[in-house]
DRENDO-1510 file (C-alpha; in Angstrom, 1 decimal, always signed):
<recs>
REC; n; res; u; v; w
REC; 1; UNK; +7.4; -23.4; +21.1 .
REC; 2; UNK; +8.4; -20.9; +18.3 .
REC; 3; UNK; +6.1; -18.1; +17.3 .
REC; 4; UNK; +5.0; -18.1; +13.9 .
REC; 5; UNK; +5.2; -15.4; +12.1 .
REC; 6; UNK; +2.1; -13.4; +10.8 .
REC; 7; UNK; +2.0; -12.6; +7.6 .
REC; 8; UNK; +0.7; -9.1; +8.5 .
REC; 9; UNK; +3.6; -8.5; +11.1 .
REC; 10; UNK; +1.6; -8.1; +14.0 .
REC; 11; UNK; +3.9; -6.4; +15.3 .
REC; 12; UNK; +3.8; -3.4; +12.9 .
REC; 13; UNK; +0.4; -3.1; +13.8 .
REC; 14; UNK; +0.4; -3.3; +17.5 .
REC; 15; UNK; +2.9; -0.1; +17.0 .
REC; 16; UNK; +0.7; +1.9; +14.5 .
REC; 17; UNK; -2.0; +1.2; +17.4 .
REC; 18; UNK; +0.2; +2.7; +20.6 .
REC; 19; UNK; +0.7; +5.3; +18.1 .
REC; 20; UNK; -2.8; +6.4; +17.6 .
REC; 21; UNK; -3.2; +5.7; +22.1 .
REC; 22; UNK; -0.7; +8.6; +22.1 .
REC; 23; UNK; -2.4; +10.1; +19.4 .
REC; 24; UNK; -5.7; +10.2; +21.5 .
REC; 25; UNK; -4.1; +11.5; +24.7 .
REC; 26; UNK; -2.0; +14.1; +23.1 .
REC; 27; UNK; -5.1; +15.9; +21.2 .
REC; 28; UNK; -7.3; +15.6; +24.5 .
REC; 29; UNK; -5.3; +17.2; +26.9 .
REC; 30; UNK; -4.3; +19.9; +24.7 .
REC; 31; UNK; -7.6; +20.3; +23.6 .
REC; 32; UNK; -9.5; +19.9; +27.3 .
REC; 33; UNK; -7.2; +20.9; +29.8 .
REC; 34; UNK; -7.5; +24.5; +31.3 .
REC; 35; UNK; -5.2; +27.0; +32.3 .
REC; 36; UNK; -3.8; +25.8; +35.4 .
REC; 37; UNK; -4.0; +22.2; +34.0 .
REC; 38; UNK; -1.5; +22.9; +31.3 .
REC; 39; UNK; +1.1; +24.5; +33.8 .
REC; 40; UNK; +1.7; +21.3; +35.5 .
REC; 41; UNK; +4.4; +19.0; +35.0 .
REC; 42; UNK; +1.5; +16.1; +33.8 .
REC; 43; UNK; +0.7; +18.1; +30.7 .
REC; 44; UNK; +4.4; +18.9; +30.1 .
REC; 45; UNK; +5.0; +14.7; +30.3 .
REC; 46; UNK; +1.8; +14.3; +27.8 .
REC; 47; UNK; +3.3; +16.7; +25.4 .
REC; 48; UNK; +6.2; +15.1; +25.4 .
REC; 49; UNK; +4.7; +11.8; +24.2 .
REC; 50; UNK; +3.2; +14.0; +22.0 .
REC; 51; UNK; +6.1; +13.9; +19.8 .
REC; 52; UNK; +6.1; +10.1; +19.0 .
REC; 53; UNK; +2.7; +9.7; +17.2 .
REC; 54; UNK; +3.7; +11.7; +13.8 .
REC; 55; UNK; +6.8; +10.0; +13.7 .
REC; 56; UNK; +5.5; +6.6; +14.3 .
REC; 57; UNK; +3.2; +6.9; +11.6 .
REC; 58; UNK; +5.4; +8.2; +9.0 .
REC; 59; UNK; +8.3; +5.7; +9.8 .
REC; 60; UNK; +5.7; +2.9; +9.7 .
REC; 61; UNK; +4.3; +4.2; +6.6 .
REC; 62; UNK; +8.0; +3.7; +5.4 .
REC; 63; UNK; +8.4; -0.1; +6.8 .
REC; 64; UNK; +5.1; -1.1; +4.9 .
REC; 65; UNK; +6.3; +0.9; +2.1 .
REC; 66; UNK; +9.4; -1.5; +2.0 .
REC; 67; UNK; +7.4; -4.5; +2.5 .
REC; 68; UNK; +5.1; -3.9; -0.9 .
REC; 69; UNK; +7.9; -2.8; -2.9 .
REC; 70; UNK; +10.4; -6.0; -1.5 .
REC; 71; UNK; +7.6; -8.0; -1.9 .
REC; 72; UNK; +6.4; -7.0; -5.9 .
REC; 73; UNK; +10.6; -7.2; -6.4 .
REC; 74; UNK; +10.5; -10.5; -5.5 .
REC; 75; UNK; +7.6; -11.5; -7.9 .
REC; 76; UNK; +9.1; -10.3; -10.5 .
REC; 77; UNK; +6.5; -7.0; -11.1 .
REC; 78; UNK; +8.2; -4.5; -13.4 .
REC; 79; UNK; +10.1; -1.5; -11.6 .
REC; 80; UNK; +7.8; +1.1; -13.4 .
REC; 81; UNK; +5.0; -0.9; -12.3 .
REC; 82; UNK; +5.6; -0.7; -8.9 .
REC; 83; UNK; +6.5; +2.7; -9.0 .
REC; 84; UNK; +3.2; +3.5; -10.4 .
REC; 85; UNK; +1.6; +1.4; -7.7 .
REC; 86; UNK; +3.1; +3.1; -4.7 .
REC; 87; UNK; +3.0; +6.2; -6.1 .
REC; 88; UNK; -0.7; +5.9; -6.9 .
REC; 89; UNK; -1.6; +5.5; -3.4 .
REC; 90; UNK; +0.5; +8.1; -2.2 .
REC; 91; UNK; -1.2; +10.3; -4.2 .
REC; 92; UNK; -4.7; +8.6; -3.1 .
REC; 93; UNK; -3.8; +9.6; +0.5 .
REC; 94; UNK; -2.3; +12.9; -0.3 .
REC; 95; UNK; -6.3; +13.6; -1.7 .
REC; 96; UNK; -7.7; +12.1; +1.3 .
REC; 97; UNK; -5.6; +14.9; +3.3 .
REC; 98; UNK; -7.5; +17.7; +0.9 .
REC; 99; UNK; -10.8; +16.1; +1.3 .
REC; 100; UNK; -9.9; +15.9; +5.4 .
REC; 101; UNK; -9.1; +19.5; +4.9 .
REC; 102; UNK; -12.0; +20.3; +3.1 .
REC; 103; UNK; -14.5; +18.4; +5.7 .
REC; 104; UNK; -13.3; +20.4; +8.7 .
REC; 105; UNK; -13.3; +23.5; +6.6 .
REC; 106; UNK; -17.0; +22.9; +5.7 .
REC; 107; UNK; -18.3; +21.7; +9.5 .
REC; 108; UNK; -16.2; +25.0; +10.9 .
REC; 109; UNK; -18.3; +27.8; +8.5 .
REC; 110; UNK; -18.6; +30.6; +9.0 .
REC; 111; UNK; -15.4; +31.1; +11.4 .
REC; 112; UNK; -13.2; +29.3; +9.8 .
REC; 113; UNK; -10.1; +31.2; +7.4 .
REC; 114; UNK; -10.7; +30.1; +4.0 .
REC; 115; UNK; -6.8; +29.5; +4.3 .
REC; 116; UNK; -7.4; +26.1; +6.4 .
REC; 117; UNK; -7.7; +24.4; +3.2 .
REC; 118; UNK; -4.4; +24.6; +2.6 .
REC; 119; UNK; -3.0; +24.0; +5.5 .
REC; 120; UNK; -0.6; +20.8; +5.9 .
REC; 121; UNK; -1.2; +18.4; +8.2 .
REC; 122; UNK; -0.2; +14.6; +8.7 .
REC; 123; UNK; -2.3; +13.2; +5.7 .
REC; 124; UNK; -1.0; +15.2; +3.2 .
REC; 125; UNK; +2.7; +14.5; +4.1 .
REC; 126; UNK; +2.2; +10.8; +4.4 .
REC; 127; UNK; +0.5; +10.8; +0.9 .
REC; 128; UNK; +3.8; +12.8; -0.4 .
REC; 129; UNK; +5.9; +10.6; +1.9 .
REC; 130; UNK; +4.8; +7.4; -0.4 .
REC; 131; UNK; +5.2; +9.2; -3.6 .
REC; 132; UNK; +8.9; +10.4; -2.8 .
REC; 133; UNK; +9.5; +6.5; -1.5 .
REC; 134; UNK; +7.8; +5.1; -4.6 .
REC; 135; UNK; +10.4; +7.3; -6.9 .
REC; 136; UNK; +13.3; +6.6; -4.7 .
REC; 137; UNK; +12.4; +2.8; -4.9 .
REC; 138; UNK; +12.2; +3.3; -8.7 .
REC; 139; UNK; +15.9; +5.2; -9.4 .
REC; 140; UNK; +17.9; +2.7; -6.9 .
REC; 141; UNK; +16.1; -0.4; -8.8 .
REC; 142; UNK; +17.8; +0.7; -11.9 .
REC; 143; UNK; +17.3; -1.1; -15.4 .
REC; 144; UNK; +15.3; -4.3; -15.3 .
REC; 145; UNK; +18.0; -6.7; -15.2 .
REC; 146; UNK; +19.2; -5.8; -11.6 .
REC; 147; UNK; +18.2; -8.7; -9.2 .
REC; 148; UNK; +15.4; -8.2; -6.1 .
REC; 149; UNK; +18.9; -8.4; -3.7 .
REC; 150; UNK; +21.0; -6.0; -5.1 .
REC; 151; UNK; +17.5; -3.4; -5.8 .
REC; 152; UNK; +16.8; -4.1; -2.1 .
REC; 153; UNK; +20.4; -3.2; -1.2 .
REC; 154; UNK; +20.3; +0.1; -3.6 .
REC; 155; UNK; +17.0; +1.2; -2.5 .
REC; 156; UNK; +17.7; +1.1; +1.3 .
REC; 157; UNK; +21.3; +3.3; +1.0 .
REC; 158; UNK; +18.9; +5.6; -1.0 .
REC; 159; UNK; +16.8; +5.6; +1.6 .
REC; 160; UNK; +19.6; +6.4; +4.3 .
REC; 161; UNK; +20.8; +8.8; +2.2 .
REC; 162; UNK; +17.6; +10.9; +2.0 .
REC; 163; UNK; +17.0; +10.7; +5.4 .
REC; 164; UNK; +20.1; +12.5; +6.0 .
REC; 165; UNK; +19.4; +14.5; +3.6 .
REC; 166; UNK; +16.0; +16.5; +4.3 .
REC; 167; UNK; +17.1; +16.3; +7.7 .
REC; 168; UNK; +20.4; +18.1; +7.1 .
REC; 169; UNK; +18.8; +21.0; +4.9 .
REC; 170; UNK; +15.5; +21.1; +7.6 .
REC; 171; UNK; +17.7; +24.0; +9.7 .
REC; 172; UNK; +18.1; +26.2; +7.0 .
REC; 173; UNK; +15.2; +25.7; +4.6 .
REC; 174; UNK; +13.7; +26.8; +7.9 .
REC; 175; UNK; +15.3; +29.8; +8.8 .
REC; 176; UNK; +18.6; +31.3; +6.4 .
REC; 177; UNK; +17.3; +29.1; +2.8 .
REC; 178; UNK; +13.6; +29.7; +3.1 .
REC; 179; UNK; +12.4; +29.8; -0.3 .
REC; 180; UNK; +10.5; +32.8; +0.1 .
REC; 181; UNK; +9.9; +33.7; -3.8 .
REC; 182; UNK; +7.1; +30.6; -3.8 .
REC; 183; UNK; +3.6; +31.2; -2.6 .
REC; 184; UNK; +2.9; +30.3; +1.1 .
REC; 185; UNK; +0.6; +27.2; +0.2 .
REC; 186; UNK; +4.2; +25.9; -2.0 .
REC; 187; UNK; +6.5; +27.0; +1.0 .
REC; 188; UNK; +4.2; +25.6; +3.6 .
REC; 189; UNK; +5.1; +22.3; +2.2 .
REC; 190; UNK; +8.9; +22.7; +2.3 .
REC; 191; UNK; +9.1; +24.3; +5.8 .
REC; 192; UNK; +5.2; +24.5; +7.5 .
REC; 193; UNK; +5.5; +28.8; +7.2 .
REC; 194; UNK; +1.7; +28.7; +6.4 .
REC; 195; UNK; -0.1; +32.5; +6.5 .
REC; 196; UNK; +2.6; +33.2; +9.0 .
REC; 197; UNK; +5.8; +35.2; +9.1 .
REC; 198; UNK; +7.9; +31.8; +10.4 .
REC; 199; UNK; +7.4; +28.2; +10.2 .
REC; 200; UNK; +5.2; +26.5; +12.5 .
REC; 201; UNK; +6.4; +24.0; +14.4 .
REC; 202; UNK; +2.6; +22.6; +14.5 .
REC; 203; UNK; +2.2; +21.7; +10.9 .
REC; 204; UNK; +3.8; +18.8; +9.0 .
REC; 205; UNK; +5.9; +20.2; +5.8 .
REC; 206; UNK; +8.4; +18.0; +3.9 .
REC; 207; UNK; +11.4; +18.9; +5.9 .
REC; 208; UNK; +12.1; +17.6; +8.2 .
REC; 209; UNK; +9.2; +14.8; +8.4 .
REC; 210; UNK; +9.2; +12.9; +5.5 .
REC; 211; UNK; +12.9; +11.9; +7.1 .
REC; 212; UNK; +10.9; +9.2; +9.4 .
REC; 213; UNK; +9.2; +7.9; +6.5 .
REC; 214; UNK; +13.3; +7.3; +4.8 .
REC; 215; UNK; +14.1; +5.8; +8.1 .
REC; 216; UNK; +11.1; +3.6; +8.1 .
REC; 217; UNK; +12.1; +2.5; +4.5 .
REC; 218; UNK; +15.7; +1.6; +5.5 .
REC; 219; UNK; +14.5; -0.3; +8.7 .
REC; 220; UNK; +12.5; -1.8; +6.7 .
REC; 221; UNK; +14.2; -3.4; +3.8 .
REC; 222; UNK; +17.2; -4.2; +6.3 .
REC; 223; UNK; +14.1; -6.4; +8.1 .
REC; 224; UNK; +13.4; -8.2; +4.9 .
REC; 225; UNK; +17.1; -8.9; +3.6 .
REC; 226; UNK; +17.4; -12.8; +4.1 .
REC; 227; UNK; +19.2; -12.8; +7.1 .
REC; 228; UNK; +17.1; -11.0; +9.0 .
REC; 229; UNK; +14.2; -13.7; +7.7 .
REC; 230; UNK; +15.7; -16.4; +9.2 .
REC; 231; UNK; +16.9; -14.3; +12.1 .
REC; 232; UNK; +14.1; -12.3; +12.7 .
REC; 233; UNK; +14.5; -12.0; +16.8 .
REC; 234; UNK; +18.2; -11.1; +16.6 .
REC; 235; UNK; +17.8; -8.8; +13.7 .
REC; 236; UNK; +15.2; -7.1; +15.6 .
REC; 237; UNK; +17.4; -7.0; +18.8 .
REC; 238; UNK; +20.4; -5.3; +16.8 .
REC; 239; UNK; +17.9; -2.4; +15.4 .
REC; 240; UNK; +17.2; -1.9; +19.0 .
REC; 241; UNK; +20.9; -1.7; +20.2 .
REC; 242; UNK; +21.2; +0.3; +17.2 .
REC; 243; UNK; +18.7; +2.7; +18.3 .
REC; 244; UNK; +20.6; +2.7; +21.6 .
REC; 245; UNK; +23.6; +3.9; +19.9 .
REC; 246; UNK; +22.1; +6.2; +17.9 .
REC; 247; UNK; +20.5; +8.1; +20.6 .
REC; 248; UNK; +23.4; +8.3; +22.8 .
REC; 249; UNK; +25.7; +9.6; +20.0 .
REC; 250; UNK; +23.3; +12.0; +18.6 .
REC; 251; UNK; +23.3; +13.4; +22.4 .
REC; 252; UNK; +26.9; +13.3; +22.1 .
REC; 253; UNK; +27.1; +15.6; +19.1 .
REC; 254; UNK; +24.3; +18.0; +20.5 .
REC; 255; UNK; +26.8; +18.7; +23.3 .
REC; 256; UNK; +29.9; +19.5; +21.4 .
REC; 257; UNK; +30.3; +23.4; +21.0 .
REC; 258; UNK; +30.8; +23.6; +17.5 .
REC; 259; UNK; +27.5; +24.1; +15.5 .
REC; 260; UNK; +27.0; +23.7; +11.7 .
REC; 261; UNK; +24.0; +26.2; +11.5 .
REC; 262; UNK; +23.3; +29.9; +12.2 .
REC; 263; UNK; +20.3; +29.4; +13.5 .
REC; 264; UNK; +19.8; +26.2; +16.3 .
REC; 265; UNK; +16.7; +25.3; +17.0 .
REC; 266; UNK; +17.0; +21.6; +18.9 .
REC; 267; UNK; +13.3; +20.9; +19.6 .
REC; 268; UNK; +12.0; +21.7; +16.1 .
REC; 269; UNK; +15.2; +20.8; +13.1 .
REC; 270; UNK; +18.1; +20.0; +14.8 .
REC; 271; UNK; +19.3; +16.7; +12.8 .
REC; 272; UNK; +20.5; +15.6; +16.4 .
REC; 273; UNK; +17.6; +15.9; +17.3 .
REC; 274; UNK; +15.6; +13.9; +14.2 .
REC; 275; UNK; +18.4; +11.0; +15.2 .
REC; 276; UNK; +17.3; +10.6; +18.6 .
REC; 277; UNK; +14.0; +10.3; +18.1 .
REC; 278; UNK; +15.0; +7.4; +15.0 .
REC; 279; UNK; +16.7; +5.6; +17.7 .
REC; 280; UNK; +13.6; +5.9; +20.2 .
REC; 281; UNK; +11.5; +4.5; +17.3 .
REC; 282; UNK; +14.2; +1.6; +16.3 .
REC; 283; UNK; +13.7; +0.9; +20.2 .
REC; 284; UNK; +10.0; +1.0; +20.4 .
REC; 285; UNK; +10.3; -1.3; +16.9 .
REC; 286; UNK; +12.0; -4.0; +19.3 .
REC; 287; UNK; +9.4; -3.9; +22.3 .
REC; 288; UNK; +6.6; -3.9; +20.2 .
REC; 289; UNK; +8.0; -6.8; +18.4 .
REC; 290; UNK; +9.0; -8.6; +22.2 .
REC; 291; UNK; +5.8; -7.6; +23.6 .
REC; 292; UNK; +4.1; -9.7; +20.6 .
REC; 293; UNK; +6.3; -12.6; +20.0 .
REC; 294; UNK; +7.1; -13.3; +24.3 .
REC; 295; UNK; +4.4; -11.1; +25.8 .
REC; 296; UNK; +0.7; -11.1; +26.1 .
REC; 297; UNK; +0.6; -8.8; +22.7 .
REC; 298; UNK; -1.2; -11.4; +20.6 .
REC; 299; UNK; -2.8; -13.3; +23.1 .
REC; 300; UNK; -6.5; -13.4; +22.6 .
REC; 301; UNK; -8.3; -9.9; +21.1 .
REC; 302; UNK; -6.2; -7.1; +21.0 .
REC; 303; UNK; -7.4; -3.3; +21.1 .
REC; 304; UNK; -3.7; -1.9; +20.3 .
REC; 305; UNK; -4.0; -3.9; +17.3 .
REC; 306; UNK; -7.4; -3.5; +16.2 .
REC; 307; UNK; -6.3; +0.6; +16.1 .
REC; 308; UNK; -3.7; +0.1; +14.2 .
REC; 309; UNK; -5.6; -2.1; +11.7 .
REC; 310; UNK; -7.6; +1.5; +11.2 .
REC; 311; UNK; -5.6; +4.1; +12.3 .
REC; 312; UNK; -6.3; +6.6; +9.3 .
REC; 313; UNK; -10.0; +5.7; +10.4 .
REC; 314; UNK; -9.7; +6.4; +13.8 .
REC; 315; UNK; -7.6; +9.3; +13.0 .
REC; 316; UNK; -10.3; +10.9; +10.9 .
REC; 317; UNK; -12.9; +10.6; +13.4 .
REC; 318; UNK; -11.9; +11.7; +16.4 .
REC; 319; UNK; -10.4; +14.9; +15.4 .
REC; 320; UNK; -13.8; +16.3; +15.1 .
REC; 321; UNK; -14.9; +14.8; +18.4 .
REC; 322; UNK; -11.8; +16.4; +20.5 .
REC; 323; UNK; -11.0; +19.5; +18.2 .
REC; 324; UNK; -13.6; +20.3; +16.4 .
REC; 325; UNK; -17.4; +22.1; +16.3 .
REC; 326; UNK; -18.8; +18.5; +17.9 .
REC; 327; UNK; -15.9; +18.0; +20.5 .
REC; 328; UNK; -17.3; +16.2; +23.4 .
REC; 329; UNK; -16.0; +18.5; +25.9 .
REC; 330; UNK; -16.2; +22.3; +26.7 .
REC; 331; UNK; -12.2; +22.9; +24.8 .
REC; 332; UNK; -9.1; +24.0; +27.5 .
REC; 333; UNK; -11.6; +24.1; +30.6 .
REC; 334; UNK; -10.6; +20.9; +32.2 .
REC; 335; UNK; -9.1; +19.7; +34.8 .
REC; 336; UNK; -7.1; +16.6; +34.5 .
REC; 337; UNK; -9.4; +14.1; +35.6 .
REC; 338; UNK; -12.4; +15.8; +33.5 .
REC; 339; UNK; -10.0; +15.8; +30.2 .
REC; 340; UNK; -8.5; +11.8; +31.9 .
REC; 341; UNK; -12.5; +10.5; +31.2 .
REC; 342; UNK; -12.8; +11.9; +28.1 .
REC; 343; UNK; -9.8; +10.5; +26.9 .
REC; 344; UNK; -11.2; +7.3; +28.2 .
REC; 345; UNK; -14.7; +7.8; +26.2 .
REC; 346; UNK; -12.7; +8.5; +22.9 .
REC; 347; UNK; -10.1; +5.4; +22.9 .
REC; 348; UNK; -13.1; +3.2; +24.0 .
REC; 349; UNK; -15.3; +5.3; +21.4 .
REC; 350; UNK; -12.8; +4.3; +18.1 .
REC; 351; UNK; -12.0; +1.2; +19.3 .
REC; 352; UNK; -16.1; +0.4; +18.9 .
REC; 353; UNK; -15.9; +2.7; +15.5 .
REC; 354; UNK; -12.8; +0.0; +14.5 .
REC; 355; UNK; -14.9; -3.2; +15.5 .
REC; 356; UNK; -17.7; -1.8; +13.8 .
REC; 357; UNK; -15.3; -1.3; +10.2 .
REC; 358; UNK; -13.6; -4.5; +10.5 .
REC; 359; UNK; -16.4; -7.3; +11.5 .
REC; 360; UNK; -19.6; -5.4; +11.1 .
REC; 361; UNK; -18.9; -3.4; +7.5 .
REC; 362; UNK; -15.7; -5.2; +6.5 .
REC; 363; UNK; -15.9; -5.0; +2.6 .
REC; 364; UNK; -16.4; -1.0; +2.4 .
REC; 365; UNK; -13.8; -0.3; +0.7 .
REC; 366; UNK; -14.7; +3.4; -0.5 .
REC; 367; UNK; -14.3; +5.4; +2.8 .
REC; 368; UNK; -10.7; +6.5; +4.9 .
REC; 369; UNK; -10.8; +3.4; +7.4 .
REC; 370; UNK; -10.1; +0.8; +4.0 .
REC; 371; UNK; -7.3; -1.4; +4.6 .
REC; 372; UNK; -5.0; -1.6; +1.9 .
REC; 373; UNK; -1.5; -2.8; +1.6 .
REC; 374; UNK; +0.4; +0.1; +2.3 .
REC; 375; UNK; -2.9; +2.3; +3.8 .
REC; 376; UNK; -1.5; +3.2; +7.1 .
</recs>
């Protein structure tokens, strides 16, 4: 018997939930484990996964991006009036990231820098992320007689294109272009330099991670071109084997001697090393989609999907309750079973703060957890 489809893509939001699991076990380890805890090859392994959850949500931020805009094509909406819509919540989320900002600031007094409030995290680059998409999606649609086909076509080589982009000019905006003559709260959104002498590599400026949101865009409109509708497994399968490919020949360019920039920095802006970790989401884009349509992914309540129907809730919450003046732990004295159970009690902890937003208070519509169209 064929699966139906959902109209919410159940899929998307199983992924956007693993994304805020790895989330949860990337912020308590780093945040509980003590010193001899964080020399072992366990914390090494969690860090590791610790590079997926930004991504994920900034290249599914891109996919649902695609969806609203394909969608409002399709009904005919006016290109400036989508542009205006996407845009708008862009820039909604973009204040959310001050207001986050602002909130920790506040609950931190007296020891924290007054210089927190401008720091950039995730929220603040997935608000820009939106507003960059919502402007791309409005030059490629052109005048108002171009059809929703040939805009979707446009838009998603625009979108390739400026993934390639930021992450070609991420090395040296980074090191030999920094734009030094703007004032660290402007150049901590181009390259994360912050009140520091270099950029960080723990802060979330424009280049290179509005890239994943591009990439999410692409993946997206190539899911919603009508092939791909009526051959939703195989198209599906082919971004995976794409992702394959990708990977393996972005290792195969790392490993040639000749290097485009003067400074190489692989872990942080190597391009090769933004491609691999595309083709590791186009993968993870196929299981999660397997795992719902032939596994036990829909079947019966779902907590990976109940996250990711409030991640930006979830994501709110917890930082405070693992980072933060409230964290529920004594912070990097741990061992790993200690910081293990309170991973446990802070998944199982949202998960209850998710039920409670979307069956107990399901029409508040006013505070972060509010599902929207493009929200997450």
């Amino acid at each position: 018997m064929t699966a139906q489809p959902s109209s919410r893509l159940a899929y998307i939001d199983w992924m956007r939930g693993l994304a805020c699991l790895l989330m949860f076990q990337t912020h308590c380890y780093d945040s509980w484990l003590g010193p001899a805890a964080r020399q072992t090859k366990f914390f090494m392994y969690s860090q590791l996964l610790g590079t997926f959850p930004a991504p994920l949500f900034l290249f599914l931020a891109g996919i649902s991006s695609a969806l609203v805009v394909d969608r409002l094509r399709q009904k005919g909406i006016a290109a400036n009036q989508i542009a205006r819509s996407t845009m708008s919540r862009g820039l909604e989320i973009w204040g959310l990231g001050l207001a986050f900002r602002l909130q920790e600031y506040l609950i931190a007094l007296p020891w924290a820098p007054w210089s927190d409030l401008f720091r950039v995290d995730i929220l603040n680059m997935l608000g820009l992320a939106m507003i960059l998409m919502g402007a791309v999606a409005r030059l490629a649609a052109g005048g108002q007689g171009t059809d929703a086909a040939r805009a979707r076509r446009l838009t998603l080589a625009a979108a390739v294109a400026a993934a390639l982009a930021i992450s070609l000019l991420t090395p040296p905006l980074w090191t030999t272009w920094r734009p030094r003559f703007l004032a660290w709260p402007l150049e901590s959104y181009i390259n994360g330099v912050h009140v520091f002498d270099q950029p960080q590599a723990w802060l979330f400026p424009i280049f290179p991670w509005v890239a994943f949101a591009f990439a999410g865009m692409a993946t997206g409109l190539a899911l919603f071109t009508d092939w791909a509708r009526r051959h939703e497994a195989a198209a599906l399968a082919l971004l995976g084997v794409g992702g394959v490919a990708l990977v393996q020949g972005a290792r195969w360019l790392e490993a040639q001697p000749l290097q485009l920039y003067a400074v190489h920095d692989f872990w942080h802006t190597s391009p090769n090393f933004f491609l691999i970790r595309v083709g590791f989401l186009l993968g993870i884009l196929f299981l999660s989609y397997a795992w719902c349509r032939w596994g036990l992914g829909t079947k019966g309540f779902s907590p990976v999907i109940q996250l990711g129907n409030t991640s930006l809730l979830v994501y709110w919450v917890h930082i405070e309750f693992v980072y933060g003046r409230f964290s529920i732990l004594p912070q990097h004295a741990q061992s790993i079973r200690g910081a293990s159970l309170g991973l446990l009690t802070i998944a199982l902890a949202m998960l209850a703060l998710s039920l409670l937003r979307t069956r107990a208070l399901p029409r508040l519509t006013w505070w972060p957890g509010a599902k929207r169209p493009i929200a997450n």
